[in-house]
C-alpha positions in Angstrom: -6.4 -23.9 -9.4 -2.7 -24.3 -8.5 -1.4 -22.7 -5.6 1.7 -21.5 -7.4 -0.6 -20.0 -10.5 0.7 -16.4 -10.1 -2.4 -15.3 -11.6 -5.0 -16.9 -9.1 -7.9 -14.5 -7.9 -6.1 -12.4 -5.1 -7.6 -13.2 -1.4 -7.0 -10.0 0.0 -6.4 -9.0 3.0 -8.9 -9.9 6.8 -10.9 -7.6 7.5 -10.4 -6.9 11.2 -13.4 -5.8 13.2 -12.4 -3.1 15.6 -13.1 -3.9 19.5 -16.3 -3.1 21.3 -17.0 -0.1 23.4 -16.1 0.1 26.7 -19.3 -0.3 28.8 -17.6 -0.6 32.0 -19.4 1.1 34.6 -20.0 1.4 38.3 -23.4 -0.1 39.5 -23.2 2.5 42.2 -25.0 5.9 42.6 -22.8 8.8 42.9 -24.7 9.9 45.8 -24.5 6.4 47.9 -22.5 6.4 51.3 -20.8 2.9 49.6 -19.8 4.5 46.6 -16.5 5.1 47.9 -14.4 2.3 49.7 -11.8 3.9 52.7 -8.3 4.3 51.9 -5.7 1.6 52.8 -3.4 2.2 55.5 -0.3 3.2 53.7 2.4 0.9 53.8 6.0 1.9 54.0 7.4 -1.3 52.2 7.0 -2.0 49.2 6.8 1.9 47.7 8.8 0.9 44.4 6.6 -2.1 43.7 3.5 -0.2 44.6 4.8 3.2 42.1 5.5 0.7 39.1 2.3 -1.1 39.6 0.1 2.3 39.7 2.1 3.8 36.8 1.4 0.5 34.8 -2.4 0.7 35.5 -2.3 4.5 34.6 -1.0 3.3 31.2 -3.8 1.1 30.4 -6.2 3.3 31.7 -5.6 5.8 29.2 -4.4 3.6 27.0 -7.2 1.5 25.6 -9.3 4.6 25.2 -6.8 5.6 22.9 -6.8 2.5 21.1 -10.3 2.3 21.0 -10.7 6.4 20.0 -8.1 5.2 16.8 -10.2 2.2 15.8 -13.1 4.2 16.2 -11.7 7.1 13.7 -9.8 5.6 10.8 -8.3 8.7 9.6 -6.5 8.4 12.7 -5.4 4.9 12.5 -3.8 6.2 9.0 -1.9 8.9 10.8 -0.5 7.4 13.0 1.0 4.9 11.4 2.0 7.2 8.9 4.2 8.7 11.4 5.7 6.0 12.8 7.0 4.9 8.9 7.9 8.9 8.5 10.3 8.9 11.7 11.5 5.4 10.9 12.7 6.3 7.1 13.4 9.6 8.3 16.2 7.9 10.9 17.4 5.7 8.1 17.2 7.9 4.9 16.7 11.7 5.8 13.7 13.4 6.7 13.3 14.3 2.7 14.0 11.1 1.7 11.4 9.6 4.6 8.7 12.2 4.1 8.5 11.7 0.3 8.4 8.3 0.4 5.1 8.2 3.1 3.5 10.9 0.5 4.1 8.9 -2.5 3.0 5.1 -0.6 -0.3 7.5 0.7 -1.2 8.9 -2.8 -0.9 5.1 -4.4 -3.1 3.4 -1.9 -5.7 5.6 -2.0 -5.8 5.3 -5.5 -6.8 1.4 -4.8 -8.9 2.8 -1.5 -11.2 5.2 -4.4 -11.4 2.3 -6.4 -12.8 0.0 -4.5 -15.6 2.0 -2.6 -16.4 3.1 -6.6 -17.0 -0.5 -6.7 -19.3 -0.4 -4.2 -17.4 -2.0 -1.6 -15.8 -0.9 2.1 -11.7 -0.8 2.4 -10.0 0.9 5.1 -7.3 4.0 5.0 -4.4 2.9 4.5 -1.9 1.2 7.4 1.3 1.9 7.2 4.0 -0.8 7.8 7.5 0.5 8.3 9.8 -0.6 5.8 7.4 -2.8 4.0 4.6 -0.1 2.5 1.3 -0.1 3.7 -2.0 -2.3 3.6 -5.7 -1.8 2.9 -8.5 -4.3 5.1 -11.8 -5.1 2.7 -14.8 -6.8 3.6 -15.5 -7.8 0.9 -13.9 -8.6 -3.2 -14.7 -8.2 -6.9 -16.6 -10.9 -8.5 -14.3 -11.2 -11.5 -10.7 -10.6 -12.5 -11.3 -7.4 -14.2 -12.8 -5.2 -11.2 -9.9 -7.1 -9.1 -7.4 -5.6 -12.0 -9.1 -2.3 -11.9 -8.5 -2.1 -8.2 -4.8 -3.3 -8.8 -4.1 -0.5 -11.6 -5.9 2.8 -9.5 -3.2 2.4 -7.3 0.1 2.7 -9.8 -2.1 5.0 -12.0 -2.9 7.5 -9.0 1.1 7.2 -7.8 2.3 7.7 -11.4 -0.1 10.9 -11.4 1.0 12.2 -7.8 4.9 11.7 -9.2 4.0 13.0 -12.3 3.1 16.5 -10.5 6.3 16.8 -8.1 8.4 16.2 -11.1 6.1 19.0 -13.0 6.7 21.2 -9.5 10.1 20.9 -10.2 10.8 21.6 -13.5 8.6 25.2 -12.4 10.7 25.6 -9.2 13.9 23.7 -9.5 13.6 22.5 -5.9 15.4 19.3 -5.7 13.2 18.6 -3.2 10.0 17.8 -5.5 12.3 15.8 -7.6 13.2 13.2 -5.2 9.5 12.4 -4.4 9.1 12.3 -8.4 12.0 9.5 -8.7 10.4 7.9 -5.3 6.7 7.8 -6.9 8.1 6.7 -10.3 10.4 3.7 -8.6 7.7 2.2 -6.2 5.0 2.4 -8.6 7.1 1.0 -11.5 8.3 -2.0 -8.8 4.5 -2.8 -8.1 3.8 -3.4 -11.7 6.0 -6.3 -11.1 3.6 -9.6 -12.0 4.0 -11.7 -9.5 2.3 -12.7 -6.4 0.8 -10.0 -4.4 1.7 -6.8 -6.3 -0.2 -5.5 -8.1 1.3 -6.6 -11.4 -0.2 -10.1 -11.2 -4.1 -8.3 -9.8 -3.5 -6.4 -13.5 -2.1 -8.8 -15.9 -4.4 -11.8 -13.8 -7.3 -11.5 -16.8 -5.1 -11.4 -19.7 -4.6 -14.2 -22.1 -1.6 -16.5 -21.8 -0.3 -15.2 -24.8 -0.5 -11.7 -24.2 1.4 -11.6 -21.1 3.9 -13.7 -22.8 4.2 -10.8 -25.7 4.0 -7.6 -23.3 6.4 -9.0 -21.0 8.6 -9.6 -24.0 8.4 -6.4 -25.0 9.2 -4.8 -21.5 12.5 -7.2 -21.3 13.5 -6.3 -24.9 12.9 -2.4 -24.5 15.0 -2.9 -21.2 17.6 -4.3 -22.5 18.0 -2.0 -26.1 17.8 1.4 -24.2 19.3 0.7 -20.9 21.0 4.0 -21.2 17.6 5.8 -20.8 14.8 3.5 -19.3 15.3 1.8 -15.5 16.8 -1.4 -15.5 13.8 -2.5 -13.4 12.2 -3.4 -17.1 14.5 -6.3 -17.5 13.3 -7.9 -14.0 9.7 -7.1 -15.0 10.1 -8.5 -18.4 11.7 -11.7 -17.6 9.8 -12.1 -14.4 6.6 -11.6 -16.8 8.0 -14.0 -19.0 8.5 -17.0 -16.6 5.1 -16.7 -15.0 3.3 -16.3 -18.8 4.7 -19.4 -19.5 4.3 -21.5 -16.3 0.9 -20.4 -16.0 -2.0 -21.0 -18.0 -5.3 -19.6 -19.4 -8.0 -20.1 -16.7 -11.4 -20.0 -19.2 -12.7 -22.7 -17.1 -12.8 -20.6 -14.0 -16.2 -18.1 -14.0 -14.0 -15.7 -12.2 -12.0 -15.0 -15.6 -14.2 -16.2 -18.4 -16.6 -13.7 -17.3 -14.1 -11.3 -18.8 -14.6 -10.0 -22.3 -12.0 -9.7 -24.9 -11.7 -6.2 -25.3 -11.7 -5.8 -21.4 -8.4 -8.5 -21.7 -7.1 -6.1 -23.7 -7.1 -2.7 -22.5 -6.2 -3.6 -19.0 -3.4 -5.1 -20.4 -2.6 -2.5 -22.6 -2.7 0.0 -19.8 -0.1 -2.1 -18.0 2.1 -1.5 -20.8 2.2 1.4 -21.2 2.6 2.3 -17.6 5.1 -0.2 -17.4 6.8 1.5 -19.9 6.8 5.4 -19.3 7.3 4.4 -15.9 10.6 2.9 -16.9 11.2 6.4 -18.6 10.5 8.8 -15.9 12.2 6.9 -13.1 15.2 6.6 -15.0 15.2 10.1 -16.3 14.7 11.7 -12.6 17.9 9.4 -11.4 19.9 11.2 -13.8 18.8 14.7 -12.9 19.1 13.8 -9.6 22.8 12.9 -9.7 23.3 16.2 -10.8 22.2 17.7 -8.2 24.7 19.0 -5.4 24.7 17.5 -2.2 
């Protein structure tokens, strides 16, 4: 299997044990007379040196215990992180604009998170990575492209939900507010529908026949360009980008890891990229609209 086959079974990302305990302990009884050491004579020279040094050690000291208390609680791992993307989109962007965005990227990967412990397998909260979205550690993967597609389409189709109820919040309380996190959740999901590479486009489309990526994709770039006045332009990238990579890549029937799919389950997880693909396109570009509209 070529490394550039865009539809190659997805690797996934390490899984990265957290650290062990901290055992460290005296071997000294409390009530010994050696269990504590005199003081040093204080020196007068050297006070800067000898601050910086005992502020330094202070750090660590509480410092790996919180490291170790956040690998030790995942939720907080999650939160943290989180926060860190929130004040760095907020600084960028606008705190709206920031906290939406962290809501929306939170909602999608735990779509893929419920997913894959339905499947029976561990997956980590999400880690949020500023500026680039977030990631999700597994120990293990699916045995076939189909659970692997399954796990890639739970995350659009819990995003598209998530947006799908700030745009319905809106429409109920006309706060523009609840319409920007719509357009955000409708963008980023439609952009990771994109088949290529690592998004999760390629995961979905990965157990489809040649052909039928070749037809959806033309769909999605013909639809993109015929109603460009109300779908995103986003569908003509993901059309032609589905069209290159349908027809530089090949059917993989040889490989146990896709033959073990069957034809109808080709089909529907195809289909359901389709048609998310496509309302998708809708929604995002309808909520850009109403958003231009409103006043700044």
């Amino acid at each position: 299997m070529s490394q550039n086959d865009p539809y190659m079974p997805p690797q996934g990302g390490q899984y990265i044990p957290p650290p062990p305990p901290y055992t460290g302990a005296s071997d000294i009884p409390p009530d010994s007379p050696h269990h504590y050491s005199a003081a040093p004579a204080a020196r007068r020279n050297g006070g800067i040196a000898g601050g910086l040094i005992a502020v330094l050690a202070g750090i660590w000291a509480y410092g790996k215990f919180a490291l170790l208390l956040i690998f030790k609680v995942p939720a907080l791992a999650t939160l943290l992180t989180l926060a860190v993307s929130f004040a760095a989109y907020a600084k960028v962007f606008g705190g709206w604009y920031g906290l939406g965005l962290v809501l929306m990227i939170l909602v999608h990967e735990m779509g893929h998170v419920i997913e894959i412990r339905r499947q029976g397998m561990r997956a980590t909260a999400p880690i949020f990575i500023p500026f680039v979205g977030a990631a999700i550690f597994q120990s293990s993967h699916p045995t076939n492209a189909l659970r692997q597609a399954q796990i890639g389409i739970a995350g659009p189709i819990a995003g598209t939900l998530g947006a799908t109820v700030a745009f319905a919040l809106f429409v109920a309380t006309q706060n523009p507010i609840f319409l920007l996190a719509a357009w955000i959740g409708f963008y980023i999901n439609l952009f990771n529908l994109i088949p290529i590479w690592m998004l999760d486009g390629a995961w979905i489309m990965g157990p489809t026949t040649r052909s039928f990526r070749i037809g959806a994709s033309a769909v999605v770039a013909a639809a993109g360009f015929l109603f460009h006045g109300t779908v995103s332009p986003l569908l003509i990238v993901i059309g032609l980008i589905g069209l290159a990579t349908g027809a530089m890549g090949r059917d993989k029937e040889a490989n146990p890891y896709y033959s073990s799919v069957s034809m109808t389950g080709r089909t529907v997880i195809g289909l359901a990229w389709l048609v998310l693909v496509v309302y998708l396109g809708i929604a995002s570009s309808q909520a850009l609209v109403l958003l231009d509209t409103v006043p700044r």
